[in-house]
Backbone as numpy.savetxt, mean C-alpha at the origin, in Angstrom:
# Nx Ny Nz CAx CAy CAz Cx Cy Cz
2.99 -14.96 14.31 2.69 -16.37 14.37 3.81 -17.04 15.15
3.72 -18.16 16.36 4.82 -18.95 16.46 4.58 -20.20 16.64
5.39 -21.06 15.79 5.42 -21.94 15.82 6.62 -22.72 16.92
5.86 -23.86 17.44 6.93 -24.70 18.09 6.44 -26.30 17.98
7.83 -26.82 18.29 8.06 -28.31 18.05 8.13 -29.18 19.34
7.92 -30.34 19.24 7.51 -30.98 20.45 9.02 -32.07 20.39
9.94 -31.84 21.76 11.26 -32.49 21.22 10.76 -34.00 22.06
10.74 -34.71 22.19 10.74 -36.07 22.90 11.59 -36.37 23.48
13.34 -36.33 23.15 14.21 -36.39 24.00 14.40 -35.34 25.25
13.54 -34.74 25.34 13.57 -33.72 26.19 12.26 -33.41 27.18
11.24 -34.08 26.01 9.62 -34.16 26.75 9.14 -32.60 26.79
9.89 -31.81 26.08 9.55 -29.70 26.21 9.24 -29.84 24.34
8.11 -28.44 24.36 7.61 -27.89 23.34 9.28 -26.55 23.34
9.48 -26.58 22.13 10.95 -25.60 21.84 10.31 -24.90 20.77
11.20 -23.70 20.14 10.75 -22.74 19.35 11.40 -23.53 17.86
10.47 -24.00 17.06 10.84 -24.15 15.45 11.55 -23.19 15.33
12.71 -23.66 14.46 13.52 -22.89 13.44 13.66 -23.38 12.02
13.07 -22.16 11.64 13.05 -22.42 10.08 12.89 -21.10 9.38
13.37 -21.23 7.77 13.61 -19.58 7.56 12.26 -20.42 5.78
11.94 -21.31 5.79 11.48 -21.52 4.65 9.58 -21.52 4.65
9.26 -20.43 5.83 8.05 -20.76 5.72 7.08 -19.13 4.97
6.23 -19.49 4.56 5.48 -18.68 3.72 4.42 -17.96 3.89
4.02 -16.44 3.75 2.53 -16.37 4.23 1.87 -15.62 2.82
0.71 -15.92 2.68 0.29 -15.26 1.24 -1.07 -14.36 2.19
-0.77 -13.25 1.15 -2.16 -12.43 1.82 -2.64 -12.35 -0.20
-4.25 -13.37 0.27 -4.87 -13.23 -0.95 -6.97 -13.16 -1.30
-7.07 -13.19 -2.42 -8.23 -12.88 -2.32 -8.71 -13.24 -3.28
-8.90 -13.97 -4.64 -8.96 -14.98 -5.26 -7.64 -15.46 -5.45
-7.17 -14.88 -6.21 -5.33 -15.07 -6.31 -4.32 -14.58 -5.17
-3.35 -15.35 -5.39 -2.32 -14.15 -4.01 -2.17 -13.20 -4.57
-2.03 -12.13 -4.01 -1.72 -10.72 -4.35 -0.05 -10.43 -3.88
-0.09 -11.18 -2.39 1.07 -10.73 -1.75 1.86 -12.22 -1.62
3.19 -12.71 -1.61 3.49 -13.98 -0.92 4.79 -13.55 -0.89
4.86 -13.91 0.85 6.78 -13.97 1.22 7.05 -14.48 2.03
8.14 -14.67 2.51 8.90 -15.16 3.18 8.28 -15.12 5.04
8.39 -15.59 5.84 8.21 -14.78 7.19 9.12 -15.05 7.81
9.69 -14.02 8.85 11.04 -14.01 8.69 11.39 -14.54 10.93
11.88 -15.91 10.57 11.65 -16.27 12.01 12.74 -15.24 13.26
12.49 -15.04 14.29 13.08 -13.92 15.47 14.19 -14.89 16.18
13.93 -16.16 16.13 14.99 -17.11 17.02 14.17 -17.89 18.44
12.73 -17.31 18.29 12.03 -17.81 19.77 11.26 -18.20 19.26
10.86 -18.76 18.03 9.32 -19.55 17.48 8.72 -18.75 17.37
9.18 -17.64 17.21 7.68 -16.21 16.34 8.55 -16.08 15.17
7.78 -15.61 13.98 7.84 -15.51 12.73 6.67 -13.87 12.12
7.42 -13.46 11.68 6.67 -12.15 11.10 7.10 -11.33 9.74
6.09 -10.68 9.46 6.31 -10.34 7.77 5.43 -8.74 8.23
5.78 -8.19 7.28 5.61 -6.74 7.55 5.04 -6.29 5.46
3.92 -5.86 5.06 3.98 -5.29 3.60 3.13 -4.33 3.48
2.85 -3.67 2.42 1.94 -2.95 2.39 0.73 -3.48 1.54
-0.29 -3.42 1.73 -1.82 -4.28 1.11 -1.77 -3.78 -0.30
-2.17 -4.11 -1.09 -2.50 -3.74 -2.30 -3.56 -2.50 -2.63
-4.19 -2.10 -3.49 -4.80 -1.11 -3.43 -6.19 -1.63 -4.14
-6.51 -2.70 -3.46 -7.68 -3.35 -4.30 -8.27 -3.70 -2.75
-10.17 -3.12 -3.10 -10.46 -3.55 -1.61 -11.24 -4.67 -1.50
-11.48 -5.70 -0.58 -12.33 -6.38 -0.42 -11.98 -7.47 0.47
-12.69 -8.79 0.93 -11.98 -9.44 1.96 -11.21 -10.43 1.53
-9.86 -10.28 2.27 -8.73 -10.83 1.79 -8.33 -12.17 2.97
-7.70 -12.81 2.82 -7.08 -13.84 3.53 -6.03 -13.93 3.83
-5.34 -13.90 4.87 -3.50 -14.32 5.37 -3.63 -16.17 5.75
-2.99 -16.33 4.51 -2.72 -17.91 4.55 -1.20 -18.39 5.13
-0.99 -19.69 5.63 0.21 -20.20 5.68 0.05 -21.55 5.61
0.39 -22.13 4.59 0.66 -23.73 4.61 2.14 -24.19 4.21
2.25 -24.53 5.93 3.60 -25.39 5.31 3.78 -26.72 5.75
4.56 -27.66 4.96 4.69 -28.97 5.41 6.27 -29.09 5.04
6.91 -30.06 6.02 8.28 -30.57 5.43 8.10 -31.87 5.81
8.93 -32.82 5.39 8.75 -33.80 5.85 9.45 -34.15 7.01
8.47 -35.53 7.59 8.90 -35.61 8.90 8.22 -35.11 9.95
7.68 -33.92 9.66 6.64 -33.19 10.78 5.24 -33.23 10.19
4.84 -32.46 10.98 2.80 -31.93 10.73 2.85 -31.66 9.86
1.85 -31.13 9.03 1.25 -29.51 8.16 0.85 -28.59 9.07
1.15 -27.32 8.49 0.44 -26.29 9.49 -0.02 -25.73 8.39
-1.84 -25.64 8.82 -2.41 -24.58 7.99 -3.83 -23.67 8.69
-2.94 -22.15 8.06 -3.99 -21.19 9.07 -3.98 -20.85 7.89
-5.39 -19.90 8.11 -6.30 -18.70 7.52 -6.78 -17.72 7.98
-7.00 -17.17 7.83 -7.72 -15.87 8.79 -7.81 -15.05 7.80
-9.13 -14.66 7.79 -9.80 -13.44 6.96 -9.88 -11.91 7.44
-9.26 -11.09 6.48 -9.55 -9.70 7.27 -9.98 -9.17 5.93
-10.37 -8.02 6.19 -10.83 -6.81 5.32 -10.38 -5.48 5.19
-10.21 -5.40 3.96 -9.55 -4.22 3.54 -10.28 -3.29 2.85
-10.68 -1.78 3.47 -11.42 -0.96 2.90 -10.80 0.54 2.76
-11.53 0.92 1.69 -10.97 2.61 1.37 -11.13 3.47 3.14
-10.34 4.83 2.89 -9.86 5.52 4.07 -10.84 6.08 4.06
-11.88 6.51 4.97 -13.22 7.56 5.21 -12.31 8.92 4.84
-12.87 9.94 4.64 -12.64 11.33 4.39 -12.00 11.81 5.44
-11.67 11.58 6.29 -11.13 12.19 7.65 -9.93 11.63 8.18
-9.48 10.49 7.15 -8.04 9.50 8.07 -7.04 9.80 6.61
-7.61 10.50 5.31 -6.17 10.46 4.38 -5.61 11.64 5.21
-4.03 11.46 4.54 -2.96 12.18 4.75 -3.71 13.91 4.23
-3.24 14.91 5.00 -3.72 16.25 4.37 -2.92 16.53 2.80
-1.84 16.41 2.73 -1.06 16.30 1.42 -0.55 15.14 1.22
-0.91 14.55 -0.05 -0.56 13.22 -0.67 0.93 13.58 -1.09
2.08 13.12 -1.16 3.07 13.71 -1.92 3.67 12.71 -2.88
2.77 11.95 -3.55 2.67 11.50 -5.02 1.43 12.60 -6.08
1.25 13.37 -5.07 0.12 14.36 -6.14 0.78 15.34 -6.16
1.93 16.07 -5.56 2.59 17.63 -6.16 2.44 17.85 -7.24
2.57 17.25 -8.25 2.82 17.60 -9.65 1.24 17.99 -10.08
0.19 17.29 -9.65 -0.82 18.22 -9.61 -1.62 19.13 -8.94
-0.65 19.43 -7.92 -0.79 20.55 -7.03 -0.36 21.74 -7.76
0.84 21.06 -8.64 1.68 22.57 -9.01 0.90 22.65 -10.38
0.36 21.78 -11.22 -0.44 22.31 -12.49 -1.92 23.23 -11.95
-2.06 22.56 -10.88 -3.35 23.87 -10.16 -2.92 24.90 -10.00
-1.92 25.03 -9.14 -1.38 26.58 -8.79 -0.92 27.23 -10.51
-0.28 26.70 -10.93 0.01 27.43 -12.82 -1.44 27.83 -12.95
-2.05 27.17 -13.15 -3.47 27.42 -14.24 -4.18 28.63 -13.09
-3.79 28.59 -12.19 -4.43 29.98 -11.32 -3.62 30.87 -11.78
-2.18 31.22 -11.38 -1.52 32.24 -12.30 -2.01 32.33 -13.25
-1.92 31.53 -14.03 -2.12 31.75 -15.64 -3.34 32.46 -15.88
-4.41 32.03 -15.66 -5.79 32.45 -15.55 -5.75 34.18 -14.71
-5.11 34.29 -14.08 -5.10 35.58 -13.38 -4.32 36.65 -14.51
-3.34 35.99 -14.75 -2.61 36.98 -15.66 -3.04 37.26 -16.72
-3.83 36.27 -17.56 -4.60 36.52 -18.94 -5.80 37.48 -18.55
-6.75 37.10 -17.17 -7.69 38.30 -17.02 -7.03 39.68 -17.12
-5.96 39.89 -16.20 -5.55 40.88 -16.03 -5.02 41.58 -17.55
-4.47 41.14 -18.52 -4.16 41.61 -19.61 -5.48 41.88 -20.60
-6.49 41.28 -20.25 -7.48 40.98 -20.89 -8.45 42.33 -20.30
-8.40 42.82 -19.18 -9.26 43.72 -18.74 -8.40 44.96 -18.89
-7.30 44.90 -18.87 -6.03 46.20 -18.56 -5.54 46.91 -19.41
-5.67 46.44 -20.63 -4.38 46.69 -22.13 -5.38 47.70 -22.35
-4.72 48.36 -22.97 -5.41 49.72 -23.90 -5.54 48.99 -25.17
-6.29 49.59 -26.03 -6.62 49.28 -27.18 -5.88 49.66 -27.95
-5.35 49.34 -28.92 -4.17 50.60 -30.55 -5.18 50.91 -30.73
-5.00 52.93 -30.98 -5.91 53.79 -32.01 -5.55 53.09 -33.22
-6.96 53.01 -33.85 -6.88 52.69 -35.24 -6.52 54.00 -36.37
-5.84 54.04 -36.97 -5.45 54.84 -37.94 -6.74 55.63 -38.77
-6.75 56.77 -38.95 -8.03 57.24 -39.51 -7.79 56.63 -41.20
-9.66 56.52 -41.50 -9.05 56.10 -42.50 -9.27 56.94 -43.79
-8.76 57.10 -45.07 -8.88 57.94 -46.21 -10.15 57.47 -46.94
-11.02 58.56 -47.29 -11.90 58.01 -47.70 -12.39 59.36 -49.08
């Protein structure tokens, strides 16, 4: 986003500076709201990661100070789950159930194997 100001003593549009302006990315409620962080040339930018809730969301900014305008944008985008073909091949918040899969395969292998392999104890004859 950049914003600029219109100086009169000068009759030129210049780059606003300001560090107090806000952008909310929301969708009934804000989900996200921060800061945007101005470059020094009247652009302003924010960088987050979306929430994990899908549906169409809004990037808002309203700001007013006094003395000047209001500025207020909106813009709607949409946020949807990853098709089968764009996740990561290994998640690496799931190892830990990568590695309870790989156990329960050992495990399962080794119990067949004892289970098909062991000899039986002769039973003791009995007195009769």
């Amino acid at each position: 986003m950049e914003i600029q100001e219109w100086l009169s003593s000068s009759q030129r549009w210049t780059p606003f500076r300001a560090d107090d302006v806000q952008l909310e990315f929301s969708m009934l409620d804000p989900y996200v709201r921060m800061r945007l962080v101005p470059d020094g040339q009247g652009g302003f930018h924010a960088s987050f990661k979306a929430p994990d809730v899908y549906g169409v969301f809004q990037f808002k900014v309203n700001y007013w100070r006094p003395g000047y305008g209001s500025i207020s944008v909106a813009e709607e985008v949409l946020v949807r789950p990853f098709r089968h073909d764009e996740f990561e091949r290994f998640i690496p918040a799931a190892y830990p159930y990568y590695a309870s899969t790989f156990s329960m395969m050992v495990g399962s292998f080794v119990l067949g194997a004892v289970v098909l392999y062991h000899k039986p104890i002769p039973k003791a004859p009995s007195k009769a």
